[in-house]
N, CA and C of each residue as an Amber inpcrd file, in Angstrom:
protein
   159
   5.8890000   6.4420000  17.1490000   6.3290000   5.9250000  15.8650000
   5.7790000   4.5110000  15.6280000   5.5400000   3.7480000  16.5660000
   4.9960000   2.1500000  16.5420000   3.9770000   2.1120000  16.0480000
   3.0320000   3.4830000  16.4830000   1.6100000   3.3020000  16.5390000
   1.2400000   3.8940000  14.8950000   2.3810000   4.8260000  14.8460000
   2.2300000   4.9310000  13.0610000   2.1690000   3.5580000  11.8380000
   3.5730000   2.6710000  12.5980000   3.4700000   1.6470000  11.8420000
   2.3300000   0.5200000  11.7590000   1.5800000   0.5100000  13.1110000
   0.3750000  -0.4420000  13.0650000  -0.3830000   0.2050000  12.3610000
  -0.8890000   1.3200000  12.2280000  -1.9030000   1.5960000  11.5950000
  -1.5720000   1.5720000  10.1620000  -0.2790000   2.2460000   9.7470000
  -0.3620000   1.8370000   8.3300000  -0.4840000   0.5590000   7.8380000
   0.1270000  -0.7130000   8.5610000  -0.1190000  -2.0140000   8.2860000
  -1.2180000  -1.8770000   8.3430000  -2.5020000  -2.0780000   9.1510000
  -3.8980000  -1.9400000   9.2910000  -4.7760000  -1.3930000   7.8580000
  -3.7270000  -0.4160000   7.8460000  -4.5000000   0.5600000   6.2830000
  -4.1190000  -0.4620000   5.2970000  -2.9300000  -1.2250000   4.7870000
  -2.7890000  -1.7010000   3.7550000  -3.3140000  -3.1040000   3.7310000
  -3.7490000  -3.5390000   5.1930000  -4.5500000  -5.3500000   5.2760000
  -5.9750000  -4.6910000   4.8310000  -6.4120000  -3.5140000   5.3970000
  -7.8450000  -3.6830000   4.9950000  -8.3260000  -3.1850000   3.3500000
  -7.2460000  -2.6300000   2.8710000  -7.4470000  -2.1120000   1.7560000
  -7.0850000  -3.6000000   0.8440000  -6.7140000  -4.4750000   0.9620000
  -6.2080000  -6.0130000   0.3060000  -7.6930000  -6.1740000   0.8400000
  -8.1900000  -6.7480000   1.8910000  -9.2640000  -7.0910000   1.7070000
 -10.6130000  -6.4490000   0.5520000 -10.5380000  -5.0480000   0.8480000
 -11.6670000  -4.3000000   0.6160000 -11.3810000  -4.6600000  -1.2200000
 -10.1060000  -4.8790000  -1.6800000  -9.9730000  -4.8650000  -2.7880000
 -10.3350000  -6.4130000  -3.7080000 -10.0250000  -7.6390000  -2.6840000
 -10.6780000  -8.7960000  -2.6670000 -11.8130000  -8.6220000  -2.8780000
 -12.2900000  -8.2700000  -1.8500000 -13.9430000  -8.4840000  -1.8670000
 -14.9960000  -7.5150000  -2.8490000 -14.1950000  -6.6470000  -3.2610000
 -14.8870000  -5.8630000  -4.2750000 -14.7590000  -6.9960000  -5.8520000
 -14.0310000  -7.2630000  -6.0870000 -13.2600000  -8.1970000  -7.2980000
 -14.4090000  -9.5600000  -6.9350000 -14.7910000  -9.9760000  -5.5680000
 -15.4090000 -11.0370000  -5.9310000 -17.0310000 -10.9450000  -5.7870000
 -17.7860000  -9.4510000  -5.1510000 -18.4160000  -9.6660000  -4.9970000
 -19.0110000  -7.9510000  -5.9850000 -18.3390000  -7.2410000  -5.8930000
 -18.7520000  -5.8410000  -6.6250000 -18.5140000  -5.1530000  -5.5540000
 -18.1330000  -3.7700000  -6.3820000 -18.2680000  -2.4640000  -5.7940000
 -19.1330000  -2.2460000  -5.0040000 -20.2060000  -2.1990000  -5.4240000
 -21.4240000  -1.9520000  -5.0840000 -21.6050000  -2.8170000  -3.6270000
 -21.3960000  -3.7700000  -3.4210000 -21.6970000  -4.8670000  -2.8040000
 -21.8410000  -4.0980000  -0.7580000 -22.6580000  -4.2980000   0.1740000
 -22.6320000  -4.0880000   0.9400000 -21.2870000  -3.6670000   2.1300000
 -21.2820000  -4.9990000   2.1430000 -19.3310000  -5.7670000   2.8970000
 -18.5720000  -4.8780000   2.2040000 -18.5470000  -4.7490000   0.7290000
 -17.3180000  -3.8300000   0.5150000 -16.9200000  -2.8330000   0.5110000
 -18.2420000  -2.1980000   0.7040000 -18.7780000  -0.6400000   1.4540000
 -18.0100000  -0.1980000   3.0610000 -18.0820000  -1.6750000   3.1400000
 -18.0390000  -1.1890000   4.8860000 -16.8070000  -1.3510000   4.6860000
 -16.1640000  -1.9440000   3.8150000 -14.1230000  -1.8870000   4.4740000
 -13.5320000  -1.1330000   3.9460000 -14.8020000   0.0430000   2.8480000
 -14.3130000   1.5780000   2.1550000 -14.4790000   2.6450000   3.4430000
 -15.5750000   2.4150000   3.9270000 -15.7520000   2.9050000   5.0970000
 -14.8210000   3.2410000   6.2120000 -14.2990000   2.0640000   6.3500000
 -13.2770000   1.6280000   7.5010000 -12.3340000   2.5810000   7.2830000
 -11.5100000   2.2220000   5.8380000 -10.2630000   2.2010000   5.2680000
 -10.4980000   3.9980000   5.2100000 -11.4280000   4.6420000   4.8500000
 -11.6800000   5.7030000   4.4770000 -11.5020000   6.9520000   6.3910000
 -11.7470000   5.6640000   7.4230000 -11.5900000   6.5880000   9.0430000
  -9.9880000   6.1740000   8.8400000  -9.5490000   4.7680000   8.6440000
  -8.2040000   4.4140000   9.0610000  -6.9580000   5.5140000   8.7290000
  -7.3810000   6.4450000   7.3870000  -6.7560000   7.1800000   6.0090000
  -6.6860000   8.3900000   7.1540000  -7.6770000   8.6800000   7.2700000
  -7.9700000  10.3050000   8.1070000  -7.0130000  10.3930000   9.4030000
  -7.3900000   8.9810000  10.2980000  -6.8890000   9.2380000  11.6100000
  -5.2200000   9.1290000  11.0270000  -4.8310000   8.3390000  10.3440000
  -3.5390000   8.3700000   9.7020000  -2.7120000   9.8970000   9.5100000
  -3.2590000  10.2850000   8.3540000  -3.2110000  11.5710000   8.3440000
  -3.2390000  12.8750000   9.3690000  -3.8260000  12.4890000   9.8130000
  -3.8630000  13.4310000  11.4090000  -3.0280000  13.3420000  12.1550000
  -2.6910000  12.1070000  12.3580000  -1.2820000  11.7700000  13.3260000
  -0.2650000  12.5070000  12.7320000  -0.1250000  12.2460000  11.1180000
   0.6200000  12.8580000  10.5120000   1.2430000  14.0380000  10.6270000
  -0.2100000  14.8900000  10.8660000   0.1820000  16.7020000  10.9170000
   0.5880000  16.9760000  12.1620000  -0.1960000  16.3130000  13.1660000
   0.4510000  16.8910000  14.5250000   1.0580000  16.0890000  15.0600000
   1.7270000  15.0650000  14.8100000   2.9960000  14.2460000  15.4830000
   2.2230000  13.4940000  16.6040000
């Protein structure tokens, strides 16, 4: 259950960032690619934990 809560914290710091840095630099922008990236494994492994406990 702990390890659920770090990661969702994790999911919602990098998604504040990814959402920063899109706003200051663009969508498009390299860096903000990569913390869609991130945020986009963080979502999955999340989810997975999800289904099988």
């Amino acid at each position: 259950m702990q390890y659920e809560k770090k990661l969702k914290e994790k999911i919602e710091s990098l998604r504040q960032k990814m959402i920063e840095d899109g706003m200051n630099k663009g969508m498009k922008n390299k860096e903000t690619l990569v913390y869609s990236q991130e945020l986009d494994e963080l979502i999955y492994e999340y989810q997975m934990k999800m289904m099988t406990g």
